[in-house]
N, C-alpha and C positions, 0 to 999 in steps of 0.2 A: 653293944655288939655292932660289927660294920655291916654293913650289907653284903657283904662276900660270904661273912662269917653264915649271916642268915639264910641267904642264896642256897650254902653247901647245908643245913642245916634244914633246909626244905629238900632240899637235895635225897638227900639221905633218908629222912622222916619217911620220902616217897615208894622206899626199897621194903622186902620183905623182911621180917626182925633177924632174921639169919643171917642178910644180907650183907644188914644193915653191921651187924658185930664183923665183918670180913671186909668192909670197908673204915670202918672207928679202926680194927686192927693194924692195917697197911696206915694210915693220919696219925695212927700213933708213932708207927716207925718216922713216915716224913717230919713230924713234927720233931721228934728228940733230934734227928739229921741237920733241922735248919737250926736249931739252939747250940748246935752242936759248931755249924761252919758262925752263925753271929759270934761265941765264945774267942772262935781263933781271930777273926776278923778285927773284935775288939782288944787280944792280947798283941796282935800283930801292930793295931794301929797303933797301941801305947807304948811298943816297945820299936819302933819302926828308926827311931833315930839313932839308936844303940845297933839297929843291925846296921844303918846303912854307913855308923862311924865304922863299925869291924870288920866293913866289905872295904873302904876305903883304905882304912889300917894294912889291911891281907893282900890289896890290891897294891902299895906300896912296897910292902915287902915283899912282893914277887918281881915288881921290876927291879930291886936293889939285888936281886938274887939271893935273898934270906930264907928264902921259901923252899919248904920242900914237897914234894910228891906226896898225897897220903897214900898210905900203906893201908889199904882196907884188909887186907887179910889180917892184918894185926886187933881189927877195932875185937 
């Protein structure tokens, strides 16, 4: 365990048992939140090449005038 982990951990121990459930509660949310932004960060960084070939691609065909408007009402 880091010391941070232990830190919050004393942290917390120090609170009344009520308390201490309405603060685990809200560490639950933050905790799934940051696994949540690591997930994107890791599918972003493996797929980063493929976005930044299809930004290049769309960026071509827009000055060739291939390109069209999107039609968001359509989506």
């Amino acid at each position: 365990m880091s010391k941070a982990t232990e830190t919050a951990v004393k942290m917390i121990e120090s609170l009344p048992e009520d308390v201490q459930g309405q603060v685990v509660a809200g560490l639950r949310v933050l905790v799934e939140e940051a696994r949540d932004e690591a997930k994107w960060d890791a599918l972003i960084e493996k797929k980063k090449e493929s976005l930044i070939d299809a930004a290049r691609k769309a960026r071509k065909e827009i000055e060739k005038g291939k390109a069209d408007d999107m039609d968001f009402d359509k989506l």
